[in-house]
C-alpha positions in Angstrom: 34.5 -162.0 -2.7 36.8 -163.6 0.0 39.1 -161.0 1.6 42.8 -161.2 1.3 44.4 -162.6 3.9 46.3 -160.0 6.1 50.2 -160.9 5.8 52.1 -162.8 8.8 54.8 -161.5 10.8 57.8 -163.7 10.2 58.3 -165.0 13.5 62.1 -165.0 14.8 63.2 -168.4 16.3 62.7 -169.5 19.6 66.4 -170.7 19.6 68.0 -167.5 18.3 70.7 -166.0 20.8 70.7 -162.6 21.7 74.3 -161.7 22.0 74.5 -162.9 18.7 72.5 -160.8 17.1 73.5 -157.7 18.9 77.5 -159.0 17.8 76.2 -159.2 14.0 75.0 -155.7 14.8 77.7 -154.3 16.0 79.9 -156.1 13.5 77.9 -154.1 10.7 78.1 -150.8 12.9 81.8 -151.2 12.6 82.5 -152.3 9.1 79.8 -149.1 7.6 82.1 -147.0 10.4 85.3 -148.1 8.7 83.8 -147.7 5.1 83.3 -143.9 5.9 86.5 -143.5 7.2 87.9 -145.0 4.2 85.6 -142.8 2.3 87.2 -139.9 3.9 90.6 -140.7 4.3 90.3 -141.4 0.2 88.9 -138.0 -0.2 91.8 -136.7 2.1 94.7 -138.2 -0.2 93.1 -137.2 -3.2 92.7 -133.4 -2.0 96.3 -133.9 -0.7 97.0 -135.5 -4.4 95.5 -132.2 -6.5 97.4 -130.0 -4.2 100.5 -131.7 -4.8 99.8 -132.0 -8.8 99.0 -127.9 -9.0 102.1 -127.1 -6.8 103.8 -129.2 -9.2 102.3 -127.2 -12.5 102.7 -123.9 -10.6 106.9 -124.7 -10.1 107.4 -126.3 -13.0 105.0 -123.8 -15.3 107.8 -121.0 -14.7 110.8 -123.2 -16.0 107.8 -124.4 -19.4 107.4 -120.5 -20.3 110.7 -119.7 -20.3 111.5 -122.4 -22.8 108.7 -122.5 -24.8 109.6 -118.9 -25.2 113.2 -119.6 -26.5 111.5 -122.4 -29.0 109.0 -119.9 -30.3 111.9 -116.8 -30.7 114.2 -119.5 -32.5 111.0 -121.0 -34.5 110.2 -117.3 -35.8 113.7 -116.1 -36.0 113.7 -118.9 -38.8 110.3 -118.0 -40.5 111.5 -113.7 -40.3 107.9 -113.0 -40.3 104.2 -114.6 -40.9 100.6 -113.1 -41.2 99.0 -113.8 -37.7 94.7 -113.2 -38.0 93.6 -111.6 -34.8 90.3 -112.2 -32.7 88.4 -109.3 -34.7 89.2 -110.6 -38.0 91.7 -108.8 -39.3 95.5 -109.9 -40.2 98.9 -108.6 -39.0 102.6 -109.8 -40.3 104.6 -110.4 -37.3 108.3 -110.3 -37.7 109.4 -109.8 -33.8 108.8 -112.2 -30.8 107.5 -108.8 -28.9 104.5 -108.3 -31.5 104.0 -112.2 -31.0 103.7 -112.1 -27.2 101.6 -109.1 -27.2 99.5 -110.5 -29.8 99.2 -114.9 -29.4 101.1 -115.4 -25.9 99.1 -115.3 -22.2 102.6 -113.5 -21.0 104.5 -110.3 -21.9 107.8 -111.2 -23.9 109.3 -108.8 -20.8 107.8 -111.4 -18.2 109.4 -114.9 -20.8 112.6 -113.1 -20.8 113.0 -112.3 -17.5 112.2 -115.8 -16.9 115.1 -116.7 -19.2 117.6 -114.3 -17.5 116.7 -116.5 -14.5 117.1 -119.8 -16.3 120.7 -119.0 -17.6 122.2 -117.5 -14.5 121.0 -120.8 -12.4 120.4 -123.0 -14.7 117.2 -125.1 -15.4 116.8 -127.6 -12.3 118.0 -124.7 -9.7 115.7 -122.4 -11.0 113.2 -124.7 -10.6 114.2 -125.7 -7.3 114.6 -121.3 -6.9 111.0 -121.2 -7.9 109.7 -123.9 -5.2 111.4 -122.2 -2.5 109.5 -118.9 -3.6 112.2 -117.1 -5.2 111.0 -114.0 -7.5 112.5 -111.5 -10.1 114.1 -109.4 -7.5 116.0 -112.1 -6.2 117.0 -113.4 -9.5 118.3 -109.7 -10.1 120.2 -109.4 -7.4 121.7 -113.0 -7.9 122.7 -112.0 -11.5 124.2 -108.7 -9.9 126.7 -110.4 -8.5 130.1 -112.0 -9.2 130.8 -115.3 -10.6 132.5 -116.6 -7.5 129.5 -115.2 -5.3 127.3 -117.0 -7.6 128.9 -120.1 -7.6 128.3 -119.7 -3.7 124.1 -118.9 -3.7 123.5 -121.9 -6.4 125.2 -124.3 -3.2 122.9 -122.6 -1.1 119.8 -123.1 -3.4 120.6 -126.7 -4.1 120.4 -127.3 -0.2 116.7 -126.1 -0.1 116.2 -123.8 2.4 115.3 -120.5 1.9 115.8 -118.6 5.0 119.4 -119.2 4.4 119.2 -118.4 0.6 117.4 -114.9 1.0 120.0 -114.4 4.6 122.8 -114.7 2.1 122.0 -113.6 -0.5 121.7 -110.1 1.5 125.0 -110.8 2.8 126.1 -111.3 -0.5 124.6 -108.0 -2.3 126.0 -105.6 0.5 129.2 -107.2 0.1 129.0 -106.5 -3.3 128.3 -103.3 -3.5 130.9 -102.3 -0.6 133.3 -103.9 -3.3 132.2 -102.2 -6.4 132.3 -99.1 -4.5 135.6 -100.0 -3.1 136.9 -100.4 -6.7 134.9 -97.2 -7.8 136.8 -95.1 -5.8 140.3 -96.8 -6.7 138.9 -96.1 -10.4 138.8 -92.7 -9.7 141.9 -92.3 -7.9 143.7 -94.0 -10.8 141.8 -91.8 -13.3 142.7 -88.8 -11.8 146.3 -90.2 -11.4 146.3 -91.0 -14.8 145.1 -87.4 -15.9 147.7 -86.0 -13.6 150.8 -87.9 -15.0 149.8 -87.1 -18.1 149.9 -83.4 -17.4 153.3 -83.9 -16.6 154.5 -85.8 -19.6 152.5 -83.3 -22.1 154.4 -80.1 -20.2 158.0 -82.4 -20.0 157.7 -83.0 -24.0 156.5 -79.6 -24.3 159.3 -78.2 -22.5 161.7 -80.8 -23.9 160.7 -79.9 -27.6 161.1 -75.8 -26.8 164.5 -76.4 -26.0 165.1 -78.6 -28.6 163.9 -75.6 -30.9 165.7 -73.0 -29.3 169.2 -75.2 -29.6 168.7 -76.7 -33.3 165.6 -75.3 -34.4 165.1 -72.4 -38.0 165.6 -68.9 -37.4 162.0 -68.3 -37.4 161.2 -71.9 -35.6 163.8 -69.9 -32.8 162.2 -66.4 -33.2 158.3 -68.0 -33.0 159.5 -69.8 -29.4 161.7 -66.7 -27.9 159.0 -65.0 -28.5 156.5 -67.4 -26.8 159.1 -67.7 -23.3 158.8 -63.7 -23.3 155.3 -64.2 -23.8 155.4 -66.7 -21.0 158.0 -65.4 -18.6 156.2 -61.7 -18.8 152.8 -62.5 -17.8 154.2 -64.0 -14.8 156.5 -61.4 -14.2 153.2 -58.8 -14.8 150.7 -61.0 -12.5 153.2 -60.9 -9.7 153.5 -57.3 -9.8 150.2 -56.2 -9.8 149.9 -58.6 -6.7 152.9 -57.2 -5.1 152.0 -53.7 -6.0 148.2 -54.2 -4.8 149.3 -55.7 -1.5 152.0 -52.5 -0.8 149.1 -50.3 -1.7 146.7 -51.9 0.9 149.6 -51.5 3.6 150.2 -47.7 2.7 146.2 -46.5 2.3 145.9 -48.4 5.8 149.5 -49.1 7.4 148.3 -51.1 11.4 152.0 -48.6 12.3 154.8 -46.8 10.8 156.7 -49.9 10.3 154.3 -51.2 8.3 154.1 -48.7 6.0 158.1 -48.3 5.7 158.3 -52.2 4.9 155.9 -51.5 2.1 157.8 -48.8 0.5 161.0 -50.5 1.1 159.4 -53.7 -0.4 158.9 -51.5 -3.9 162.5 -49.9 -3.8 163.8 -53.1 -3.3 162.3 -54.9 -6.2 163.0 -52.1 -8.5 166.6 -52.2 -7.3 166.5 -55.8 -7.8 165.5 -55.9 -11.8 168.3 -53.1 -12.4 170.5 -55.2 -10.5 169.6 -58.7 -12.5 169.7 -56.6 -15.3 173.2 -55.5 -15.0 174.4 -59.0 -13.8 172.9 -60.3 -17.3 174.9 -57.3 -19.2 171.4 -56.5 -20.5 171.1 -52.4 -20.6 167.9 -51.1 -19.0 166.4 -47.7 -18.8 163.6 -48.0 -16.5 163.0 -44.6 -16.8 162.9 -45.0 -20.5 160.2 -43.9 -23.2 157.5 -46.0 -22.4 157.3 -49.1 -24.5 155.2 -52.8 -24.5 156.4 -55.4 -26.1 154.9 -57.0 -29.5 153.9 -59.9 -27.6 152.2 -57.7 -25.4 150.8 -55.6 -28.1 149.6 -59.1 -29.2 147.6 -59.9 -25.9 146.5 -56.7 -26.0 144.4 -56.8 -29.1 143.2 -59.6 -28.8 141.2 -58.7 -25.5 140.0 -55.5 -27.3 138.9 -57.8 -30.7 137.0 -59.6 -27.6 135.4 -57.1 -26.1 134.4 -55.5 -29.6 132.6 -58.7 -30.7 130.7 -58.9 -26.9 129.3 -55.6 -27.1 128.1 -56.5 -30.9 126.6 -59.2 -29.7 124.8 -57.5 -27.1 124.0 -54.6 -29.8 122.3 -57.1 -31.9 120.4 -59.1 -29.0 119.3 -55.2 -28.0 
């Protein structure tokens, strides 16, 4: 059996040039460099691509929530309520959007409607531009905190893009703020208590204006029930500043600092005494001060009704005893 002949080697060209082939070598070198690169640069944008796309679902997801929540809280404020079957089988009627969150949605109805808080007090492009720049609930809070005319003012702010200077103002903004409010708190106050002063006034001025009408045009016993009420009045004070004068010239006299002391304390008494006698008889009203002793019916009056006072205290305490 003859044997197989062994293969030949091709044989390169006398003639072929050497810097040619190391050139068509190189060449391929270079173009397989270049495809990698391309490769790479292609995996590059496309990474860059993704990155963009999800930073573009993660701004924009926000502004979706909040009005796919508002469709779905219309949508079931139209239905009132449906039967809603849960993961284990079993049914439920839902009739608010809070049982539906808690129950269908990925997010708390508290989260959707703080999202739609956000929405209304920027509107729906700033807040999305608010949620690029990284904006959260706190911020949105504080925006809505403040007054239209300072809003109007952090929405310019927001539409420019830069955040520094939206958080830097809007701190500026919420301690202005709240120096105003508390500002107008305290003028509030000062006006309320005003108010409740003045009114005093007017309340004792027609009280005072309709006792005298009384005691010029008023019934016999309209007149007798307010005489009796300006003795009533005009006593008590007349009482309470002699038991203070009376308690002071007994301090002076238990413990007179000289003699002088003690004579201006006496003298102080006499003098009063001689005083009322002398009022009296300027009046024409006849006074015995040395008299029976005698109190007044409106005192009489006063007087029993602290004793009916006292008498239902202790029977209180008797019973709690």
């Amino acid at each position: 059996m003859a044997r197989p002949k062994n293969p030949t080697t091709p044989v390169v060209p006398a003639d072929l040039d050497p810097q040619a082939v190391q050139a068509s070598t190189e060449a391929l070198n270079t173009l397989s460099l270049a495809s990698e690169v391309a490769l790479l640069q292609s995996d590059l944008f496309r990474a860059v691509g993704q990155i963009e796309s999800a930073h573009f679902l993660e701004t924009v997801s926000t502004r979706v929530i909040g009005e796919a929540y508002v469709k779905a809280r219309s949508s079931l404020e139209k239905l009132g309520s449906f039967t809603l079957r849960k993961a284990d089988g079993t049914s439920e009627t839902v009739s608010t959007i809070e049982a539906f969150c808690e129950l269908v949605m990925p997010v708390s109805g508290r989260r959707c409607r703080q999202i739609v808080q956000a929405m209304h007090t920027l509107g729906p492009a700033l807040f999305e531009q608010a949620e690029q720049m990284g904006l959260g609930h706190r911020n949105y809070v504080a925006i809505r905190a403040l007054p239209s005319d300072m809003q109007d003012e952090m929405k310019a702010v927001i539409a420019s893009g830069d955040r520094d200077q939206v958080l830097t103002l809007l701190e500026e903004l919420a301690a202005r703020n709240a120096s105003l409010t508390a500002s107008h708190n305290d003028l509030e106050k000062a006006a309320a208590a005003k108010d409740k002063i003045i009114a005093k006034k007017n309340a004792k001025l027609d009280q005072l204006a309709e006792a005298e009408e009384i005691r010029r045009n008023g019934t016999p016993d309209e007149r007798e029930k307010q005489q009796i009420a300006d003795l009533r009045d005009a006593g008590i004070a007349a009482e309470l500043a002699l038991q203070r004068l009376v308690t002071c010239v007994a301090e002076v006299m238990n413990a007179p600092a000289t003699e002088a002391a003690e004579l201006q304390a006496r003298q102080t008494l006499d003098f009063i005494a001689q005083r009322l006698a002398d009022l009296c008889a300027d009046a024409h009203v006849a006074v015995d001060v040395l008299g029976e002793r005698v109190e007044p019916g409106w005192r009489r009056q006063i007087t029993d009704l602290v004793a009916a006072a006292a008498q239902a205290a202790n029977g209180k305490r008797g019973g709690r005893a």
